[in-house]
Backbone as ProteinMPNN parsed JSONL, in Angstrom:
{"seq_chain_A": "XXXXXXXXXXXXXXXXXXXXXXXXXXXXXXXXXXXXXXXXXXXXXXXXXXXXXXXXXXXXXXXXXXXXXXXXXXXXXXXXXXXXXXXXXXXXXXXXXXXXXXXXXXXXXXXXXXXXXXXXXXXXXXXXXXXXXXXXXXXXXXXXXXXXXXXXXXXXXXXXX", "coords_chain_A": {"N_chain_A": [[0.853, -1.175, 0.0], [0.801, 2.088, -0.835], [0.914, 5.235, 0.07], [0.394, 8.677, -0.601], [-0.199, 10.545, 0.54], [-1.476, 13.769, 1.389], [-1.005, 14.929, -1.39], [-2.057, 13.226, -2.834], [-1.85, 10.193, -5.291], [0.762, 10.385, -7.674], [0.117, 11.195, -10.79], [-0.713, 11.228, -14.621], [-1.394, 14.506, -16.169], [-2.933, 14.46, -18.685], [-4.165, 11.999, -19.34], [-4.465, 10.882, -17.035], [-3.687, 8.3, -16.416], [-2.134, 6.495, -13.739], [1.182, 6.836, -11.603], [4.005, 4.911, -12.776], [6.024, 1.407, -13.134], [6.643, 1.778, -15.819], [6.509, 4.658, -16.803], [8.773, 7.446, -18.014], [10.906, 8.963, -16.995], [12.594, 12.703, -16.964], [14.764, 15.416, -17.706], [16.518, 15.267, -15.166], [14.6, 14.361, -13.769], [12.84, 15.872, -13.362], [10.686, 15.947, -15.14], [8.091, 13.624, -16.365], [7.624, 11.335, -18.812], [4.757, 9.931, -19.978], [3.495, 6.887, -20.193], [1.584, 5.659, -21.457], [-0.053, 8.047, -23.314], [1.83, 8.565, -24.592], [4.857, 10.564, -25.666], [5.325, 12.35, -23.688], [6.719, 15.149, -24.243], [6.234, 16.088, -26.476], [3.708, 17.478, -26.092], [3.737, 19.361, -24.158], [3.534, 22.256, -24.415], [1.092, 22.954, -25.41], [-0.57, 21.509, -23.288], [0.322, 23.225, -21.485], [-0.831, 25.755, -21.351], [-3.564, 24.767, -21.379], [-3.505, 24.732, -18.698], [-2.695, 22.777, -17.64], [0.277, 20.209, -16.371], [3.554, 19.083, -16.507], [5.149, 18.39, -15.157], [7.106, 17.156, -12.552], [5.45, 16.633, -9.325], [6.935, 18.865, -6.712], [7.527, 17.192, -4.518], [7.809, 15.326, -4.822], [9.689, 14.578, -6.52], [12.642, 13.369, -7.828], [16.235, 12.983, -8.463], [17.883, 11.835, -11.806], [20.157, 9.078, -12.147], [22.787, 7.78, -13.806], [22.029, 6.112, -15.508], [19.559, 6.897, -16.07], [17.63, 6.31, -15.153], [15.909, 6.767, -11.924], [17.04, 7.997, -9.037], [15.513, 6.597, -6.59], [14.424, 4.524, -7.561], [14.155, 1.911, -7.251], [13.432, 1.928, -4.171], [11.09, 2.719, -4.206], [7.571, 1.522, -4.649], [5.635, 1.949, -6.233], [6.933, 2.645, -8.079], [9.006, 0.349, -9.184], [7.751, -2.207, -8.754], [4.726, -4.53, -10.063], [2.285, -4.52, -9.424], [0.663, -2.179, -7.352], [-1.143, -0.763, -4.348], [-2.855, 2.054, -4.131], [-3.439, 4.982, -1.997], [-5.622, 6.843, -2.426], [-6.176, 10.21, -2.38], [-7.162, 12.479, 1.045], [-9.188, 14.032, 0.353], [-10.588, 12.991, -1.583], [-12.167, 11.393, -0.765], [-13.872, 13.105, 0.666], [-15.826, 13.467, -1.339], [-17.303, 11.667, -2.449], [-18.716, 8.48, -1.398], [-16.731, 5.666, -1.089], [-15.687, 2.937, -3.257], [-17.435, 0.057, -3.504], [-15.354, -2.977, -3.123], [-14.238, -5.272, -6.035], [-13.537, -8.101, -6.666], [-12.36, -10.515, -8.931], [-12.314, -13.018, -10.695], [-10.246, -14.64, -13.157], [-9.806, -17.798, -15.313], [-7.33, -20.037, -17.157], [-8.91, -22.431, -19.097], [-8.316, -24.072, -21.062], [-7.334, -26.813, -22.904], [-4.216, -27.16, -22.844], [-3.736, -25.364, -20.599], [-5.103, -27.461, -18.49], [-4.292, -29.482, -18.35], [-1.316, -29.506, -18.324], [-1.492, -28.602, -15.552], [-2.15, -25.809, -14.605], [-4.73, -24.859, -14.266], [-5.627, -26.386, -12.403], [-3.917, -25.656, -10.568], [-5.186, -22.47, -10.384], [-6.997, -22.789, -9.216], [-7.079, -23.486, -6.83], [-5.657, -21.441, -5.185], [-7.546, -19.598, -6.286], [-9.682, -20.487, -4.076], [-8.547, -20.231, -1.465], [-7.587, -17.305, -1.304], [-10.314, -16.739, -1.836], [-11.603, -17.615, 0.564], [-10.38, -15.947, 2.418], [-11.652, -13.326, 2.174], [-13.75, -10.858, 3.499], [-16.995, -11.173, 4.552], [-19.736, -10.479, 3.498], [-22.735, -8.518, 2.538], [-21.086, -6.655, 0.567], [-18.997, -7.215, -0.228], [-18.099, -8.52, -3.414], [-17.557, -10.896, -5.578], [-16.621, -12.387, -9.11], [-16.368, -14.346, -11.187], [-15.001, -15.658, -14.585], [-14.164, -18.238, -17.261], [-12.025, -19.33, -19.733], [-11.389, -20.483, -22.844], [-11.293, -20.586, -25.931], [-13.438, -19.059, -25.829], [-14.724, -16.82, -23.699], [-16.642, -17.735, -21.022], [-18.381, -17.026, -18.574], [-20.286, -16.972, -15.084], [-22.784, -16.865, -12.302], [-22.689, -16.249, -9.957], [-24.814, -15.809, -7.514], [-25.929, -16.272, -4.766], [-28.267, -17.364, -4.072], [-29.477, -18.7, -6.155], [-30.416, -22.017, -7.635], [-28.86, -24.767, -7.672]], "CA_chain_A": [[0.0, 0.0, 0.0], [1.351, 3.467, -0.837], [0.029, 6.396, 0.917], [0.919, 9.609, -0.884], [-0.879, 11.638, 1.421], [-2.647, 14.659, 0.956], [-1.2, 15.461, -2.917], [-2.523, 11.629, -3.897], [-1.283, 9.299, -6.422], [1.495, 10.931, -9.04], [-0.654, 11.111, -12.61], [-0.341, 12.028, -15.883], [-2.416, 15.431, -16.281], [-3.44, 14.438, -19.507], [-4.985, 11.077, -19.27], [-4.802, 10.442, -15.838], [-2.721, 7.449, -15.918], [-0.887, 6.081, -12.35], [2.473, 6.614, -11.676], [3.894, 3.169, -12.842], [7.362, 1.744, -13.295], [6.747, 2.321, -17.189], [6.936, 6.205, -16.699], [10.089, 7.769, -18.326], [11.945, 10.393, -16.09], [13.249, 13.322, -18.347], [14.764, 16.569, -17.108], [16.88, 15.066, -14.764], [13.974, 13.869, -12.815], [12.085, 17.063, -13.237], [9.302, 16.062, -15.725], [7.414, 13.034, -16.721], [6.686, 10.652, -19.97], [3.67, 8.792, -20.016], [3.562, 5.655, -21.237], [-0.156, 5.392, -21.62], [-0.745, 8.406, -23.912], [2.808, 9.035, -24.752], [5.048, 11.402, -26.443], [4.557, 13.982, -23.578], [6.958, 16.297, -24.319], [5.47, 16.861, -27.774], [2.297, 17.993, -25.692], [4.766, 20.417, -23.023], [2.797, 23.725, -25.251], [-0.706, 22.808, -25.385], [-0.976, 21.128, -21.801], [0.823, 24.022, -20.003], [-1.83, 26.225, -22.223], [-4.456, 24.541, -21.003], [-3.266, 24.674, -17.226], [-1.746, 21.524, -16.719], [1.767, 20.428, -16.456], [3.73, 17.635, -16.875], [6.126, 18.604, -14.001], [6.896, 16.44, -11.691], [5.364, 17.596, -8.041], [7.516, 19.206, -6.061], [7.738, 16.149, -3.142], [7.663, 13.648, -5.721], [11.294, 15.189, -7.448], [14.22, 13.219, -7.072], [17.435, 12.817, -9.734], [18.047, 10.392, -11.905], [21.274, 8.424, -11.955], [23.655, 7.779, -15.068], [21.372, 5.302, -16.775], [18.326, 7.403, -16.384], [16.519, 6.013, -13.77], [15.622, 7.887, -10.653], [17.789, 7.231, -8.101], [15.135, 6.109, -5.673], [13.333, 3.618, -8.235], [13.797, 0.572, -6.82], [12.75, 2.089, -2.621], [9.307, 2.882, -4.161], [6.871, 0.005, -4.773], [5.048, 2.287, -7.73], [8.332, 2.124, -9.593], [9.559, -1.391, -9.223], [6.118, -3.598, -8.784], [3.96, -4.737, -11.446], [0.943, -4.449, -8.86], [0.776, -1.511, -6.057], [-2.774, -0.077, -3.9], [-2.716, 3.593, -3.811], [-4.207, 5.427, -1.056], [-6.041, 8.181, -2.727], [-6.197, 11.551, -0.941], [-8.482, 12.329, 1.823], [-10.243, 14.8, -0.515], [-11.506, 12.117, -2.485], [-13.07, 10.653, 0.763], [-15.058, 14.568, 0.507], [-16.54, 14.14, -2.451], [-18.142, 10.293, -2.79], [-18.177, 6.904, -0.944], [-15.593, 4.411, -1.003], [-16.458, 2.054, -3.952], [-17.282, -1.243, -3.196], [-13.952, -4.041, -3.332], [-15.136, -6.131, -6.628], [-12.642, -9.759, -6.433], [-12.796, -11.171, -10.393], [-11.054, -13.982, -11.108], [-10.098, -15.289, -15.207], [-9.571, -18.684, -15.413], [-7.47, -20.388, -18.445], [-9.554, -23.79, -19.304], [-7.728, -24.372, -22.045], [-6.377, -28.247, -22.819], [-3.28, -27.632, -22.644], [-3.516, -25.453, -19.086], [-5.508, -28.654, -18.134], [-2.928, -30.668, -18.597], [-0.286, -28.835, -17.349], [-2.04, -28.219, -13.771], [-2.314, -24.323, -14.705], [-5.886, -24.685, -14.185], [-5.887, -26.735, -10.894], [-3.098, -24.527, -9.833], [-5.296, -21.646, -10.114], [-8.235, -23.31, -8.97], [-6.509, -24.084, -5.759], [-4.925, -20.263, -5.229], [-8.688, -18.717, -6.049], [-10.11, -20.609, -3.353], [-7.358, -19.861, -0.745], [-8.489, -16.086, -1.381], [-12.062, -16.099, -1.002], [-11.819, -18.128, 2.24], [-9.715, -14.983, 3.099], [-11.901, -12.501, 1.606], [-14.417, -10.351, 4.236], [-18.093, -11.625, 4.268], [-21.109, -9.571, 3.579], [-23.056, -7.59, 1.193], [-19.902, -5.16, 0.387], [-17.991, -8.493, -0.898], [-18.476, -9.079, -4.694], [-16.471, -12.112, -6.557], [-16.638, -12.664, -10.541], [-15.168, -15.806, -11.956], [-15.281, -16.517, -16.034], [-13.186, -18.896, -17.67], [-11.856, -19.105, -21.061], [-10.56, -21.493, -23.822], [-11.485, -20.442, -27.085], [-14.258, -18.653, -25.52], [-14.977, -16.213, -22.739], [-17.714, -18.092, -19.773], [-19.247, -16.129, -17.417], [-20.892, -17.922, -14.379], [-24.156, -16.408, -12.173], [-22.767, -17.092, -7.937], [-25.937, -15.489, -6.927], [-26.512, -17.794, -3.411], [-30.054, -17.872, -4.046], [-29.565, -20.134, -6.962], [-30.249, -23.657, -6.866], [-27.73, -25.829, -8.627]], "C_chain_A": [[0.897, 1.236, 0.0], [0.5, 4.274, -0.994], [0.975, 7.973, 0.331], [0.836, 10.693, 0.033], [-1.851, 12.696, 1.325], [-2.236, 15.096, -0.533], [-1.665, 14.338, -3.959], [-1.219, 11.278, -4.863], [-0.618, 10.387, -7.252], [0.529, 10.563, -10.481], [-0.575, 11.727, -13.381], [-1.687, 13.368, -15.69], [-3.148, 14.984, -17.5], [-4.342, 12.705, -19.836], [-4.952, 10.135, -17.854], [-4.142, 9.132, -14.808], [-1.986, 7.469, -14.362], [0.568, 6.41, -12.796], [2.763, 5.244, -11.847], [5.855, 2.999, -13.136], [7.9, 1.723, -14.897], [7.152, 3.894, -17.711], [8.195, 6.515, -17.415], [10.459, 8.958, -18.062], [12.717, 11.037, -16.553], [13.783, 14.612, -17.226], [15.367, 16.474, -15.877], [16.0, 15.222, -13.186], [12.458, 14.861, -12.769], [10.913, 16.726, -14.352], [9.187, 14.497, -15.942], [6.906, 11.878, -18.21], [5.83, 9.772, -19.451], [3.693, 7.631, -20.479], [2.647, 5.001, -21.66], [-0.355, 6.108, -22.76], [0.856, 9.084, -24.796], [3.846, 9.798, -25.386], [4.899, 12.907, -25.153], [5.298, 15.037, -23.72], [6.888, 16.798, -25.42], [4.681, 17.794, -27.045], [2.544, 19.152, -24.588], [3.247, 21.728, -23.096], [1.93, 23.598, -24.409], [-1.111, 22.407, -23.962], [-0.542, 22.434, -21.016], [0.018, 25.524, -20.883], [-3.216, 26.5, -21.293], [-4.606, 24.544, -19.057], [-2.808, 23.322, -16.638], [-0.286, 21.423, -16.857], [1.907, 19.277, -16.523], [4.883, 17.719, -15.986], [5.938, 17.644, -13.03], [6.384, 17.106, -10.205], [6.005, 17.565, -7.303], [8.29, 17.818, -5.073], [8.014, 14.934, -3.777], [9.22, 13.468, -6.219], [12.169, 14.113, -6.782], [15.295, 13.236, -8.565], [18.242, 11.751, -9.779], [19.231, 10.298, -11.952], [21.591, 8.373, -13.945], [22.709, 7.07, -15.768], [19.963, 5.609, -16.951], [17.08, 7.271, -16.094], [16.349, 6.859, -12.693], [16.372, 6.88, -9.799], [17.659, 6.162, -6.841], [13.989, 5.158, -6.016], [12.87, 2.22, -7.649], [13.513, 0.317, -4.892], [11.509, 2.41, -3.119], [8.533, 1.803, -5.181], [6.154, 0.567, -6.42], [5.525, 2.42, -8.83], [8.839, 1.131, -10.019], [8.94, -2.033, -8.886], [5.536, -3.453, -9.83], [2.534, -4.438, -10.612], [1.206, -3.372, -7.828], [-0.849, -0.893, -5.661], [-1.94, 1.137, -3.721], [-3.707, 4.084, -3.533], [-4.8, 6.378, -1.904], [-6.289, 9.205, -1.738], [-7.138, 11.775, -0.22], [-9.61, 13.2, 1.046], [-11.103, 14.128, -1.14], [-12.461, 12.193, -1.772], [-14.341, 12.056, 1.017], [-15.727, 14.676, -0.065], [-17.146, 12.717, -2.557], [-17.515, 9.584, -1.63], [-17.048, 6.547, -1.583], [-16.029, 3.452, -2.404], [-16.427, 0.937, -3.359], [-16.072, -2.51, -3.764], [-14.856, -4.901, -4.56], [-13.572, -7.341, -6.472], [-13.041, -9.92, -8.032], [-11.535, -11.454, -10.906], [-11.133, -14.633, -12.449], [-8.801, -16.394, -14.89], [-9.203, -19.395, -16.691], [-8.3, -21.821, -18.357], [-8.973, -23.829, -19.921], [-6.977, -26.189, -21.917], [-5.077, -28.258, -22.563], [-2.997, -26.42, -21.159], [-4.304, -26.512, -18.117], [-4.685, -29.464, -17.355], [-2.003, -30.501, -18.192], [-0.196, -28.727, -15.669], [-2.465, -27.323, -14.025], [-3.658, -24.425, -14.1], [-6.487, -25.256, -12.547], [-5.255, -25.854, -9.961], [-3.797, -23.234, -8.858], [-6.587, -21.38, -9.46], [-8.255, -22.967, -7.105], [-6.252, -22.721, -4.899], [-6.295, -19.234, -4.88], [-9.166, -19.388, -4.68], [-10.064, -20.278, -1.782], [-8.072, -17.848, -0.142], [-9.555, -15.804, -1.387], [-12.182, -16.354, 0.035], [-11.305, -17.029, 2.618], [-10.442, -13.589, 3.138], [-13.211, -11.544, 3.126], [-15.497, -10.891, 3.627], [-18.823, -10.563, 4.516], [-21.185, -9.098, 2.836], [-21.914, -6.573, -0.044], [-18.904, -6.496, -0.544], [-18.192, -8.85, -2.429], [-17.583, -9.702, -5.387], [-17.404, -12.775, -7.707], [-15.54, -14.112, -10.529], [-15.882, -15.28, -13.757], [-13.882, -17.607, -15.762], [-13.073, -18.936, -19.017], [-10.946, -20.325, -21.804], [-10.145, -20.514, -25.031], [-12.534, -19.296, -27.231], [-14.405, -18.275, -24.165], [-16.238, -17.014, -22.109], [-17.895, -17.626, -18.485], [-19.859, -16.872, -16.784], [-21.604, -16.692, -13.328], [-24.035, -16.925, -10.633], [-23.385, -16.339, -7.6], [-26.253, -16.515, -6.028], [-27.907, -18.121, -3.415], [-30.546, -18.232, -5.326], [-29.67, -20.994, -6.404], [-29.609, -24.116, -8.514], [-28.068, -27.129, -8.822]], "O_chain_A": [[1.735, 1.336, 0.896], [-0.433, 4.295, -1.797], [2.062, 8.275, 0.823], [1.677, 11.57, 0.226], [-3.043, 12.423, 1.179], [-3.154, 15.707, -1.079], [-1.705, 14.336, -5.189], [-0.132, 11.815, -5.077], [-1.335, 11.334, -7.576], [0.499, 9.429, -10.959], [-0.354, 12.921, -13.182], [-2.758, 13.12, -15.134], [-4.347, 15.184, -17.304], [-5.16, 12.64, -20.754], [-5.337, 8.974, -17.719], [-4.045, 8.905, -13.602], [-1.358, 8.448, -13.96], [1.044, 6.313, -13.927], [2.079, 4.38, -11.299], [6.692, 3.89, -13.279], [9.078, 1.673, -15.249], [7.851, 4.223, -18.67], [8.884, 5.495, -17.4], [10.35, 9.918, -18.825], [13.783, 10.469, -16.791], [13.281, 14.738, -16.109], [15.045, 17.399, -15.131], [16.299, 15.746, -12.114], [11.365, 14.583, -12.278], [10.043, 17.594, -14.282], [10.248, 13.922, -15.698], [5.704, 11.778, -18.456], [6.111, 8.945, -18.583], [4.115, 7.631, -21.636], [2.749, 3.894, -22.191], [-0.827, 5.396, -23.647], [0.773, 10.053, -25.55], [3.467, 9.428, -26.497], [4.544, 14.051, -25.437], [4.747, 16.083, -23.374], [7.383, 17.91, -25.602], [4.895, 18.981, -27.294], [1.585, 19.81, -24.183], [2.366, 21.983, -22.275], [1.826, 23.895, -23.219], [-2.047, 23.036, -23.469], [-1.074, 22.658, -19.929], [0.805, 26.47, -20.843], [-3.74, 27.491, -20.784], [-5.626, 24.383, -18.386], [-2.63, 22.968, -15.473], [0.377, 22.332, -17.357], [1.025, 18.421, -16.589], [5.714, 16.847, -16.238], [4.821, 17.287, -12.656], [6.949, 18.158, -9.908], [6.135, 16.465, -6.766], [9.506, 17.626, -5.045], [8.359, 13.837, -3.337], [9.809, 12.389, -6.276], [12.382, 13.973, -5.577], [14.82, 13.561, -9.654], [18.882, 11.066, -8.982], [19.796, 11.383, -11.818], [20.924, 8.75, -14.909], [22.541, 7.534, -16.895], [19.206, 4.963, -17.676], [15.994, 7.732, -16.444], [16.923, 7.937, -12.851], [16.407, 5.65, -9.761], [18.464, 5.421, -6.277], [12.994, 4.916, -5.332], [11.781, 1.651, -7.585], [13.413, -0.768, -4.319], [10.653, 2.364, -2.236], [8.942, 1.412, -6.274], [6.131, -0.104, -7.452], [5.107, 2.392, -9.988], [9.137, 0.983, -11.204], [9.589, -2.985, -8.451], [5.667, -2.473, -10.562], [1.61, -4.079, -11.342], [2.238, -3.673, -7.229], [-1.644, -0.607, -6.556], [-0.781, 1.253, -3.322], [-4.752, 4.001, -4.179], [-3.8, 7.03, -2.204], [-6.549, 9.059, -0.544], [-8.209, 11.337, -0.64], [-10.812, 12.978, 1.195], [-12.264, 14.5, -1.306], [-13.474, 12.868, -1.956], [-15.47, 11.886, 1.476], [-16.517, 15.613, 0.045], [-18.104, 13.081, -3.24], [-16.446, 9.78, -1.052], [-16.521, 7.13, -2.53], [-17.254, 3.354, -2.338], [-15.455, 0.677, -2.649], [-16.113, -2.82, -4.955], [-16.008, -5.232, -4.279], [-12.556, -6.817, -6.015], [-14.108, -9.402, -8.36], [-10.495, -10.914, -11.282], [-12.195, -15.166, -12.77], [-7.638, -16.244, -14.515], [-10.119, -19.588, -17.491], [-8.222, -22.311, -17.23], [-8.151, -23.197, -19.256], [-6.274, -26.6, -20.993], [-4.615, -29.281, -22.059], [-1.924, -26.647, -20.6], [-4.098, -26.37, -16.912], [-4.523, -29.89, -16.211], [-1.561, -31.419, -17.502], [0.744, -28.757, -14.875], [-3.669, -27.451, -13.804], [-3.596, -23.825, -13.027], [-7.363, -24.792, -11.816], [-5.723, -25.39, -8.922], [-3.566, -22.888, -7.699], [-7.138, -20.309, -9.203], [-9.108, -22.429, -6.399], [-6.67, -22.842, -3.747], [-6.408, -18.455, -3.934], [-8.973, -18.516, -3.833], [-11.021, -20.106, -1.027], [-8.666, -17.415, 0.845], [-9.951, -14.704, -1.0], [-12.804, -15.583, 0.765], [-11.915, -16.807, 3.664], [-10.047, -12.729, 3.925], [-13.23, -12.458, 3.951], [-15.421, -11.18, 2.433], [-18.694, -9.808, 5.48], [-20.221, -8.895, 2.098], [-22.128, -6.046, -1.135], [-18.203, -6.241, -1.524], [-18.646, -9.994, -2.422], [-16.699, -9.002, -5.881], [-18.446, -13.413, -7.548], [-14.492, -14.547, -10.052], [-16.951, -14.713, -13.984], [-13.077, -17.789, -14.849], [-14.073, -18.557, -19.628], [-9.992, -20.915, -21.298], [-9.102, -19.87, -25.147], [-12.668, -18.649, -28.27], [-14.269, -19.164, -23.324], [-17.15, -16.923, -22.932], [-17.394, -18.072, -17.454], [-20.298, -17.789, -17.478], [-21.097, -15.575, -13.431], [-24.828, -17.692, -10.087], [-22.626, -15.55, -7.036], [-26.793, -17.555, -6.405], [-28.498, -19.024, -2.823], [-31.729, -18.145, -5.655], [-29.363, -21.218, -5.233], [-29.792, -23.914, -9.715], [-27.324, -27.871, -9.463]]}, "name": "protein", "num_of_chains": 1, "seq": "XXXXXXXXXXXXXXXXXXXXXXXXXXXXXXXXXXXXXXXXXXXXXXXXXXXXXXXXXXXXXXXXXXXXXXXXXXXXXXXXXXXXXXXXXXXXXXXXXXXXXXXXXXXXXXXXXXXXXXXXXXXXXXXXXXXXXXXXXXXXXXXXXXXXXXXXXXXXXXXXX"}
């Protein structure tokens, strides 16, 4: 979990994108590429025009190293993880609810993750995690599975099977 605090999550101004460890650190740390909508220092003009920027914020700044990384890439989880939760700011928390946690799990079927295990593997792994998961209304878990074809399944408890 990373907790920015009160200036939230690092994001692109222009499409909103997460900070991620795709980003590309220009300006010797001082600005930003996207890697979602990318190209941003074509867009420098027109965004800082329109009132946005592509500056890095102030608290966020650090300087990168010889090969053009930030020096402190691999102490922050939003630079060097493929997965991170980010706290959003308490402001959010001012303006709407919380959304509800959705769980949705994609399952390969496929013959040859069959066959392999892949499929018991992950069989084994989902189950693990719902037993773990909080109970009650607020809880929502998706399964499909897929071969050849996307299957969607209907765990409404007040089915009968």
């Amino acid at each position: 979990v990373v907790d920015f605090g009160d200036i939230g999550p690092v994001r692109c101004p222009r499409c909103k994108a997460y900070i991620n460890p795709f980003m590309k650190f220009i300006d010797q740390g001082r600005r930003f590429i996207c890697n979602f909508c990318g190209q941003w220092w074509f867009y420098t003009w027109a965004i800082s025009l329109a009132g946005f920027t592509d500056e890095t914020p102030r608290d966020y700044h650090c300087n990168l190293g010889p090969d053009g990384r930030r020096r402190d890439a691999d102490e922050r989880p939003e630079l060097c993880r493929g997965t991170v939760n980010l706290l959003p700011p308490r402001s959010i928390w001012l303006v709407r609810d919380p959304m509800l946690a959705v769980y949705f799990f994609l399952i390969d079927v496929s013959m040859n993750a069959i066959q392999t295990g892949a499929t018991a593997a992950a069989c084994s792994a989902i189950s693990q995690v719902i037993s773990d998961l909080p109970e009650g209304p607020q809880t929502m878990v998706g399964i499909a599975t897929f071969d050849c074809t996307i299957h969607f399944y209907n765990l409404k408890r007040a089915l009968q099977q």
